[in-house]
C-alpha positions as CSV (number, residue, x, y, z in Angstrom):
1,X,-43.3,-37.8,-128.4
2,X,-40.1,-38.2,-126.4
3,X,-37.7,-35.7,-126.3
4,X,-33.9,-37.7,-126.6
5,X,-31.0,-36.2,-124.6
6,X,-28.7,-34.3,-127.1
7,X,-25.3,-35.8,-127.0
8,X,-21.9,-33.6,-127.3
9,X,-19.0,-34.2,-129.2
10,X,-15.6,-32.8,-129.1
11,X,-12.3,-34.2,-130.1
12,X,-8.6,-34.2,-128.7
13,X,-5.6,-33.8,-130.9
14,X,-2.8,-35.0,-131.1
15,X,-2.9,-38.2,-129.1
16,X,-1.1,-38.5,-125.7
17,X,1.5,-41.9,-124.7
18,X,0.6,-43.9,-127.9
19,X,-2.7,-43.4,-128.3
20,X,-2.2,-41.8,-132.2
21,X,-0.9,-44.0,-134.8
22,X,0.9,-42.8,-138.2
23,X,2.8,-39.9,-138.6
24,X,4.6,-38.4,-141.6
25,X,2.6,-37.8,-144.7
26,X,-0.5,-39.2,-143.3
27,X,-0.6,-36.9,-140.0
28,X,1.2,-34.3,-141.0
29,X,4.4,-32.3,-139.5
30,X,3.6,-31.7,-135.9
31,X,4.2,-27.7,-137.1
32,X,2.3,-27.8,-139.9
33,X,-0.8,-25.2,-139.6
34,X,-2.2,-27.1,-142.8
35,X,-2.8,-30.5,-141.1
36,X,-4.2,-28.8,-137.9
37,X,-6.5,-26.6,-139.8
38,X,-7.7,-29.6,-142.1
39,X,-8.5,-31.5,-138.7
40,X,-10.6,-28.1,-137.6
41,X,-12.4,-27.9,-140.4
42,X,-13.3,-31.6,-140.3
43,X,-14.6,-31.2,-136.9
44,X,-16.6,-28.2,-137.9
45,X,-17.9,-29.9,-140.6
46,X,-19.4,-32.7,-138.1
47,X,-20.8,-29.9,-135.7
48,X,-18.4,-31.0,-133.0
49,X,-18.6,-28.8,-129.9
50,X,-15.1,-28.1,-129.9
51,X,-11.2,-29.2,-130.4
52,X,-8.8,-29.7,-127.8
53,X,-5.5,-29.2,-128.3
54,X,-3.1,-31.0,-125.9
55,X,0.8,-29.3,-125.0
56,X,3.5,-30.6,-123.3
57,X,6.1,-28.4,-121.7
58,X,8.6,-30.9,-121.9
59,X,9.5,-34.2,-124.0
60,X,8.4,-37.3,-122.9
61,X,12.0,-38.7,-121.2
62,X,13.7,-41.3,-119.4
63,X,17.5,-41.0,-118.4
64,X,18.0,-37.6,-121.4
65,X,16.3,-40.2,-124.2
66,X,12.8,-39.6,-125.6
67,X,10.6,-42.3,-125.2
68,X,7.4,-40.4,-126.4
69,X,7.4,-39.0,-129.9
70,X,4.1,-37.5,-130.1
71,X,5.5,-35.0,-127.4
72,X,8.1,-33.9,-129.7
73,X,7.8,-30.5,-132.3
74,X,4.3,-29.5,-130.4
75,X,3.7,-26.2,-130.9
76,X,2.1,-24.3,-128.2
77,X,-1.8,-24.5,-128.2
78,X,-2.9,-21.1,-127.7
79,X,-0.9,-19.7,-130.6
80,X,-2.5,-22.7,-132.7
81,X,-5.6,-21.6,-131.5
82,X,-5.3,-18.1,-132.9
83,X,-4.7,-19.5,-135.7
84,X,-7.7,-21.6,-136.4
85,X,-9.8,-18.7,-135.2
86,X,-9.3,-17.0,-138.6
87,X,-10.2,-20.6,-140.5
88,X,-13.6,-21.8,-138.6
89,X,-16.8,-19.8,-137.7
90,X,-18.4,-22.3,-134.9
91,X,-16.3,-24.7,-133.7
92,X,-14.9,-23.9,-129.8
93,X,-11.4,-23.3,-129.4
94,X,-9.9,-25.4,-125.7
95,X,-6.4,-24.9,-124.7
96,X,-4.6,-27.1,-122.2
97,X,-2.3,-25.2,-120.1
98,X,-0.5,-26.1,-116.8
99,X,-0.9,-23.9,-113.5
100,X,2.4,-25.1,-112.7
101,X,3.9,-23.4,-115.6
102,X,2.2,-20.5,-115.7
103,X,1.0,-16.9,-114.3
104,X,-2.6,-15.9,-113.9
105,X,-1.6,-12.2,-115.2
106,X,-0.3,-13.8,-118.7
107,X,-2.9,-16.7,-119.0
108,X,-5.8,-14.9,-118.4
109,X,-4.9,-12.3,-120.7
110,X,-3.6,-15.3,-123.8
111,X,-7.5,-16.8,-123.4
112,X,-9.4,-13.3,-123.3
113,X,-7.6,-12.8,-126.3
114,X,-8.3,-16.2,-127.8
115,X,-12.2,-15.3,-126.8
116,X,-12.5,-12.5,-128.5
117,X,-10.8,-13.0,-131.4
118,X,-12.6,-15.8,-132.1
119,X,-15.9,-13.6,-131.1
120,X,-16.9,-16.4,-128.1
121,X,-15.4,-19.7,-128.6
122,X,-12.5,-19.7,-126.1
123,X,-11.7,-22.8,-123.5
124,X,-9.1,-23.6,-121.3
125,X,-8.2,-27.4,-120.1
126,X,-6.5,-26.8,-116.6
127,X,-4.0,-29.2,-115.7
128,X,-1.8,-29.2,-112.9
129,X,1.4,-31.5,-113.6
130,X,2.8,-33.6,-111.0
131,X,5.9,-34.0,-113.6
132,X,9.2,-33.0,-111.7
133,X,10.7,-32.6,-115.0
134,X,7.9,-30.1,-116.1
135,X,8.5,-28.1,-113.3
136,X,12.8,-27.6,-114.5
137,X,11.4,-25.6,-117.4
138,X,9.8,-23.1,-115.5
139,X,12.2,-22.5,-112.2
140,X,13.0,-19.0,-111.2
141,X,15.7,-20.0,-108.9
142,X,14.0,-22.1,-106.4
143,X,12.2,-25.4,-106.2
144,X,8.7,-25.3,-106.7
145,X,6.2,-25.6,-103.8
146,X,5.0,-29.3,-104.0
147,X,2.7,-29.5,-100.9
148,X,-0.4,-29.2,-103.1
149,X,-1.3,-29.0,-106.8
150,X,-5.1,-28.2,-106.3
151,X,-5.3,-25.6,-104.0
152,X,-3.0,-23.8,-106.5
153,X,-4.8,-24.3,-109.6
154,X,-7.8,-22.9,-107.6
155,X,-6.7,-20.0,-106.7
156,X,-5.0,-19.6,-109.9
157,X,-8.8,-20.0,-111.5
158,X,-9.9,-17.0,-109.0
159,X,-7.0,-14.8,-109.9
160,X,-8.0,-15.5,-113.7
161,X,-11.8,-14.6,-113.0
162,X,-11.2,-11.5,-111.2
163,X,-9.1,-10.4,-114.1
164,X,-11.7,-10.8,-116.4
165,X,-14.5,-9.4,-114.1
166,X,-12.3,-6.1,-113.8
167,X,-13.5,-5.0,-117.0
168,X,-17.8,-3.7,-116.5
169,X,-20.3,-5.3,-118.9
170,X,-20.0,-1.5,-120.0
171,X,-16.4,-1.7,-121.1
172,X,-15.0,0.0,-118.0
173,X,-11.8,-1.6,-116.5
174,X,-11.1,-0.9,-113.1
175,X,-8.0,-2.0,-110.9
176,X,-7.0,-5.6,-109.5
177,X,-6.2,-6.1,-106.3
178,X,-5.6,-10.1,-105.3
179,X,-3.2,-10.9,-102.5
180,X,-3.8,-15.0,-101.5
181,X,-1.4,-17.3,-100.9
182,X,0.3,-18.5,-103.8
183,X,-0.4,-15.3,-106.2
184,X,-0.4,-11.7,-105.6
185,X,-1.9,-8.9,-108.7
186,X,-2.0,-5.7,-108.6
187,X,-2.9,-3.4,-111.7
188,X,-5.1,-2.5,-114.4
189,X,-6.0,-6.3,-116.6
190,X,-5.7,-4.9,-120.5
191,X,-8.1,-7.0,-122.4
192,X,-11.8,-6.2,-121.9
193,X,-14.4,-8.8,-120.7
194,X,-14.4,-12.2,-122.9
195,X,-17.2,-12.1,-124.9
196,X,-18.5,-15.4,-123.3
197,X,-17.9,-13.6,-119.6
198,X,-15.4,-16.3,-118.9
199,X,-13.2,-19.1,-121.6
200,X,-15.1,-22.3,-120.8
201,X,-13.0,-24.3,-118.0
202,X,-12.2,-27.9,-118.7
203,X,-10.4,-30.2,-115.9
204,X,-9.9,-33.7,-115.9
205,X,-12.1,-35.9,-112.6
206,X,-10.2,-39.2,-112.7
207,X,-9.0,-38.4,-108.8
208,X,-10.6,-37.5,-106.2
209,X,-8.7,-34.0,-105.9
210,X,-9.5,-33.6,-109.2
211,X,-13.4,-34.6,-109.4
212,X,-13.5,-31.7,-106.0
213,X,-11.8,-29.2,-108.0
214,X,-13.8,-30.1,-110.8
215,X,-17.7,-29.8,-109.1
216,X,-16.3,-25.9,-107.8
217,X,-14.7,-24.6,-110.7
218,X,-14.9,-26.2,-114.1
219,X,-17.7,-26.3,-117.0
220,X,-16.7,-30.0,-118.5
221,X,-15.6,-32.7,-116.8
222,X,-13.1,-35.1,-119.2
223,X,-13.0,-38.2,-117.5
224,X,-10.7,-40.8,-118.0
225,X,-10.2,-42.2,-121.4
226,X,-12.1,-45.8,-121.3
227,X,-15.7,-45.1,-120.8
228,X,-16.6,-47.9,-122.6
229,X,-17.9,-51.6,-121.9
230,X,-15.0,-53.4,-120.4
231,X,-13.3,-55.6,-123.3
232,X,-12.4,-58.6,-122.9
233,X,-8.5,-59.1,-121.0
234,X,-8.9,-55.2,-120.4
235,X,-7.4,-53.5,-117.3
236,X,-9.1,-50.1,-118.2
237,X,-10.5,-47.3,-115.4
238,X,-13.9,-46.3,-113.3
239,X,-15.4,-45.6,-116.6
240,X,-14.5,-49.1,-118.5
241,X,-18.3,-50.3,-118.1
242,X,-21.5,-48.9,-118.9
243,X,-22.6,-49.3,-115.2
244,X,-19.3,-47.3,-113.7
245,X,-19.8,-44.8,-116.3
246,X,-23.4,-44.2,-114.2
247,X,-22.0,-44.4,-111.1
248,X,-19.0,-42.1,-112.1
249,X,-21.6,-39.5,-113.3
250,X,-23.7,-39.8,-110.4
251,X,-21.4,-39.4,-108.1
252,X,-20.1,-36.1,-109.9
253,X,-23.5,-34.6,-110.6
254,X,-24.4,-35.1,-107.0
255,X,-21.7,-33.3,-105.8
256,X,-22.7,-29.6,-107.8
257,X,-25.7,-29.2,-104.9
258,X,-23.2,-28.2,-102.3
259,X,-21.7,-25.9,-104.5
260,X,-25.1,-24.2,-105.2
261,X,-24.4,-25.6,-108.9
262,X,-27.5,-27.2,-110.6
263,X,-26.7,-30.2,-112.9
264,X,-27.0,-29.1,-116.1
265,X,-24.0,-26.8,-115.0
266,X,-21.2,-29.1,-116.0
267,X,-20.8,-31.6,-118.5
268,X,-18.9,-34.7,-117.9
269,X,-17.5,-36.1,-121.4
270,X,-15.3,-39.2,-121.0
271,X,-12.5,-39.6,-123.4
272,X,-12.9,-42.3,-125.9
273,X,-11.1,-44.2,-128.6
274,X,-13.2,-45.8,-131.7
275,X,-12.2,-48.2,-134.4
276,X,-14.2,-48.8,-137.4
277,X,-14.8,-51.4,-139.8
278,X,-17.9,-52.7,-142.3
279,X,-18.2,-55.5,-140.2
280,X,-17.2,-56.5,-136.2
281,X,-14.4,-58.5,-137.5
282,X,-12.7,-56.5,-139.7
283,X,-13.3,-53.5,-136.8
284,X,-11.5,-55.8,-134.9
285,X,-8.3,-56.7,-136.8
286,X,-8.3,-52.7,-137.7
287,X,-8.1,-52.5,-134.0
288,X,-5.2,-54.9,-133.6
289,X,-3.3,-53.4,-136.7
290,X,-3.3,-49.9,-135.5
291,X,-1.8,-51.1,-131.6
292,X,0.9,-52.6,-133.1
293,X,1.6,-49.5,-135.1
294,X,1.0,-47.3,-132.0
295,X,3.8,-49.0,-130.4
296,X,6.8,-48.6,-132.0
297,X,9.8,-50.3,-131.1
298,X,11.3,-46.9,-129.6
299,X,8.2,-46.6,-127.6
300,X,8.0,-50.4,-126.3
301,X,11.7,-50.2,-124.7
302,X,10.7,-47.2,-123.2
303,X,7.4,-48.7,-121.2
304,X,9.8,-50.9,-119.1
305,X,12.3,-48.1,-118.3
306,X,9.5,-46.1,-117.1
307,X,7.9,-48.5,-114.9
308,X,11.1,-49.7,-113.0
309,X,12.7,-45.8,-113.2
310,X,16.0,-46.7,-114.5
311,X,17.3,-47.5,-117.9
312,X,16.3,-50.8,-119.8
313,X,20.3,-52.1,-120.6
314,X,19.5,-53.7,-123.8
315,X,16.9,-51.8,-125.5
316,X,15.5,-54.6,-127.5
317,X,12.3,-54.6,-128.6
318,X,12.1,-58.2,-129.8
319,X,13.9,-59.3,-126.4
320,X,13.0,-60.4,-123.3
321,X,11.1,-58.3,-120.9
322,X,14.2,-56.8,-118.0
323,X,13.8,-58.6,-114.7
324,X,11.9,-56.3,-112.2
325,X,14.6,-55.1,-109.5
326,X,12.6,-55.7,-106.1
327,X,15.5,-53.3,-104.8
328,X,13.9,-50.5,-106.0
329,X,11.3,-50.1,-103.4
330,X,8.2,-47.3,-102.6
331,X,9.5,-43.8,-103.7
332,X,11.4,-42.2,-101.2
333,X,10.2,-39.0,-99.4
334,X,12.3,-36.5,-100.9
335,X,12.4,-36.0,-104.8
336,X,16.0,-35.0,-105.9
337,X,14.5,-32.1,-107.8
338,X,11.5,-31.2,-106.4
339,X,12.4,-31.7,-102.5
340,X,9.6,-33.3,-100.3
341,X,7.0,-35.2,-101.5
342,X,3.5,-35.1,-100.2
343,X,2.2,-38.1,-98.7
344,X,-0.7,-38.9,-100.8
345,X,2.3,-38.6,-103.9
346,X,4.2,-41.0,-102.4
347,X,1.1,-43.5,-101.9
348,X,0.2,-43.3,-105.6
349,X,4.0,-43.8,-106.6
350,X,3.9,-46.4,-104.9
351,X,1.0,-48.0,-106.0
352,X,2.2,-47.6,-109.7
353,X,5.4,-49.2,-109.2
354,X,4.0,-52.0,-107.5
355,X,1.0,-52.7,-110.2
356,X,3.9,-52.2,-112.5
357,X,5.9,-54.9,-110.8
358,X,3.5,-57.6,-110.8
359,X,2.4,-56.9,-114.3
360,X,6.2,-57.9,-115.4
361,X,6.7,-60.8,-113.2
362,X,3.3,-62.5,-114.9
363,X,4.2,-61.6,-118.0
364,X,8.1,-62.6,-117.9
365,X,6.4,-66.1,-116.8
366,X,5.0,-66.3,-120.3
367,X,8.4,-65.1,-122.0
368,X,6.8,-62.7,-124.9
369,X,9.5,-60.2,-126.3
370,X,9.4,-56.7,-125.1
371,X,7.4,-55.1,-127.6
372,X,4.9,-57.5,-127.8
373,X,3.5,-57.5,-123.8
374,X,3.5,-53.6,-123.9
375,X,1.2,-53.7,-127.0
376,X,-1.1,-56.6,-125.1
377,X,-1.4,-54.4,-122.1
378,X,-1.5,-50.5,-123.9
379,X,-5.1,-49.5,-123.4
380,X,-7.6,-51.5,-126.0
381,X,-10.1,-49.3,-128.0
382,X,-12.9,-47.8,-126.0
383,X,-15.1,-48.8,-128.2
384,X,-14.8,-51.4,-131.8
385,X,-17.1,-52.0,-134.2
386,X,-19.6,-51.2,-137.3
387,X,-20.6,-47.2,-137.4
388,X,-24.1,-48.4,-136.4
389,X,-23.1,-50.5,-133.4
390,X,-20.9,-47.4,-132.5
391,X,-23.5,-44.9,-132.6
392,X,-25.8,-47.3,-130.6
393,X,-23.3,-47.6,-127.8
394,X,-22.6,-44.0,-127.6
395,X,-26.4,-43.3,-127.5
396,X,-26.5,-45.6,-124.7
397,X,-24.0,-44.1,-122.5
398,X,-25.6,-40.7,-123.1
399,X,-29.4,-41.5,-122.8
400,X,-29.1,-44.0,-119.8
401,X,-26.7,-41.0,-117.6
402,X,-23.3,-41.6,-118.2
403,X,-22.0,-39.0,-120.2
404,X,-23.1,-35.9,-121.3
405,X,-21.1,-36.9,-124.8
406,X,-17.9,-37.4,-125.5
407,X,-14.1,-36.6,-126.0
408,X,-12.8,-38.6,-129.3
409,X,-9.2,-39.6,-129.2
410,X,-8.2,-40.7,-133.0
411,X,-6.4,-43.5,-133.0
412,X,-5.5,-42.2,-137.0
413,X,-4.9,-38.7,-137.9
414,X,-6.4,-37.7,-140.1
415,X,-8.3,-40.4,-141.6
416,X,-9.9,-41.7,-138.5
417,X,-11.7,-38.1,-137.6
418,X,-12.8,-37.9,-141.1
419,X,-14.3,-41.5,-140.8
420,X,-16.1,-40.6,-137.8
421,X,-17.5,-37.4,-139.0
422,X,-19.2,-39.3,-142.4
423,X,-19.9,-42.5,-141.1
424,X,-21.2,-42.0,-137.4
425,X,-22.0,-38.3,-137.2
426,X,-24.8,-39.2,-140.0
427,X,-26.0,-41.8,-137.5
428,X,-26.5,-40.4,-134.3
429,X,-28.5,-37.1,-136.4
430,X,-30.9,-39.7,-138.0
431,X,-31.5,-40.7,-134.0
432,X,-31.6,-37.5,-133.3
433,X,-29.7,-37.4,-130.3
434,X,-26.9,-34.9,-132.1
435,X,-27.7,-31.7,-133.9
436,X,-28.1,-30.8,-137.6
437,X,-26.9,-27.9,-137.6
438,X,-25.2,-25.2,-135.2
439,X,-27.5,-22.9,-133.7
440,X,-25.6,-20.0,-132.0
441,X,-21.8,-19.0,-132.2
442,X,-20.3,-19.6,-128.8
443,X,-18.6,-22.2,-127.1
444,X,-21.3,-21.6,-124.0
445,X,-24.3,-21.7,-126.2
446,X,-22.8,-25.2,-128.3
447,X,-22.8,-26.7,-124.3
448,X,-25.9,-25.4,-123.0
449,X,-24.1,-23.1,-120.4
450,X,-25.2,-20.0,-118.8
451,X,-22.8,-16.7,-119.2
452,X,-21.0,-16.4,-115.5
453,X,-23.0,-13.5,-113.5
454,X,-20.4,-10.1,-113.3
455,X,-19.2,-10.2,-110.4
456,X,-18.0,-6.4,-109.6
């Protein structure tokens, strides 16, 4: 008999640039504890490996107005985290936290905490912001060094290691001593050894920095949301078709050798978006119903602001698209804020704005209002359908190698992880490519990852 691949699940929360509709009663206050511990327990109810909760260490802006709402009234994940410790027994516990923002001493300390308070189920989604606005919140009287987000966050990741390697399997601590280039500890670290060694490490492999940082230092891989077939009209990632998704995963396992890493030592889970429905077509016009409510007219005048990087005059959502200002040019060298810009920065700006650009100028040629061309070209669903032609698809990705499982995005909160959990989870068991029931209690065991060695 052939053994299937077990799939992962996890599932992010709240949605990021539009990508969660409905708010209010049906979501729940952004501070409520009750909504985020009713959207725990649902994912502990469908075995999910583990939740991640996103931040944001500053609102979503463009010229002192906020464009994003879902980055408003977040409270900060690890507290959260805490939290839901006390009100779920399996379900893993991630954190997203910048590098930029933080200090190994504190972080490192927050997640131990967060480990063994919730006796093992601890992770921690590194991100390392490029947002100059980000970086405001955090200065301590001088700019921020620029010249290289990676390199930080790696050493940052060591600093946070040896801190929780200072304390023996035995429960002895003994002193840190780290001196590097961007960090320097000294002292005694207060919280004993995580009870999973280290907090799981997440980290995002969409670029090529990232997917290097990724192979040396994290656990999971999230790759970008889109792994999905490519839909039709779609202008989606690496991971929009079944046959990138390989190639993605390929590429990324391949690279763990030269690290002395085997395979089975990370896990890459794309982040995906579903829509349901009892039949294709109704999946589909739930899909088309929940864009236009993920775009609200607030949202939509923002999208053109943000790709031209000055203020849309009219703000009208139901009027023409603003003409693209060919003066503005490639982004300059030096960032007001931030000082100079690396080169590779300055490529990618430039590359956005000029994607952006001609994505206006073809779509001004058809004259839709405002509102409606940013909801044509927002990201699609990854993937649409009947639970069972759902589940197939996900099966597919996972047993033909590319995904390990995956990273649900709700386009609905709550309803839409609820959905999910009764109507797919039931389906993937009965193929049983996803488990019955948990088996351990940490976050390692759930993922099929070795406890880090001590290193004393």
């Amino acid at each position: 008999m052939t053994v299937r691949k077990r799939m992962h699940l996890a599932v992010r929360l709240p949605g990021l640039g539009g990508t969660t509709a409905g708010t209010g009663r049906r979501s729940g206050s952004p501070v409520d504890f009750a909504a985020f511990e009713r959207l725990a327990r649902t994912a502990e109810r469908g075995l999910f490996d583990f939740l991640l909760l996103t931040g944001g260490e500053r609102s979503g802006e463009t010229e002192g107005r906020v464009h994003d709402p879902d980055t408003v009234g977040r409270p900060e994940a690890v507290t959260v985290l805490n939290a839901l410790a006390a009100v779920t027994e399996r379900l893993g516990l991630a954190a997203t936290v910048d590098t930029v923002s933080h200090q190994p001493y504190e972080l490192a300390r927050r997640l131990a905490t967060l480990d063994h308070l919730s006796e093992g189920r601890a992770a921690w989604n590194i991100v390392t912001s490029t947002v100059a606005a980000t970086a405001e919140n955090f200065r301590r009287g001088s700019r921020p060094d620029t010249t290289g987000r990676h390199p930080v966050a790696a050493e940052f990741v060591e600093v946070s290691r040896e801190l929780w390697d200072s304390w023996t399997p035995d429960g002895v601590s003994r002193q840190v001593a780290h001196r590097g280039r961007h960090f320097d500890v000294s002292g005694e670290f207060t919280v004993p050894r995580p009870p999973q060694g280290h907090p799981v490490l997440i980290h995002a492999g969409d670029s090529p920095a990232g997917r290097d940082f990724a192979v040396r230092a994290a656990d999971v891989v999230l790759a970008g949301q889109g792994a999905g077939h490519r839909l039709p009209g779609r202008q989606g990632s690496r991971q929009d078709t079944l046959e990138a998704g390989r190639a993605f995963y390929a590429e990324v396992k391949g690279r763990l050798a030269a690290h002395g890493r085997s395979p089975e030592e990370l896990k890459i889970m794309p982040l995906v978006t579903y829509v349901l429905g009892d039949t294709a077509a109704e999946a589909r016009e739930r899909a088309a119903a929940i864009r236009r409510e993920q775009i609200p007219p607030r949202n939509a005048v923002g999208t053109p602001e943000r790709s031209r990087g000055a203020g849309f005059s009219s703000g009208d959502p139901d009027g023409p698209l603003p003409a693209v200002d060919p003066g503005l040019g490639p982004p300059p060298a030096v960032d007001p804020d931030l000082g100079p810009l690396p080169a590779q920065g300055r490529a990618t700006a430039t590359g956005v704005l000029t994607v952006a650009e001609k994505r206006w100028a073809r779509a001004r040629e058809k004259a839709p209002p405002v509102r409606q061309t940013v909801i044509e070209a927002s990201r699609h669903p990854t993937f649409v359908g009947t639970p069972e032609s759902v589940a197939a698809e996900l099966d597919e990705f996972v047993r033909t190698g590319a995904a390990d499982g995956f990273v649900l995005v709700p386009r609905a909160t709550p309803g839409a992880l609820e959905e999910f959990v009764d109507r797919v989870v039931p389906l993937l068991q009965e193929r049983g490519v996803f488990r019955t029931a948990y088996t351990d209690t940490t976050l390692r065991s759930h993922l099929g990852l070795a406890e880090p060695i001590w290193k004393g």
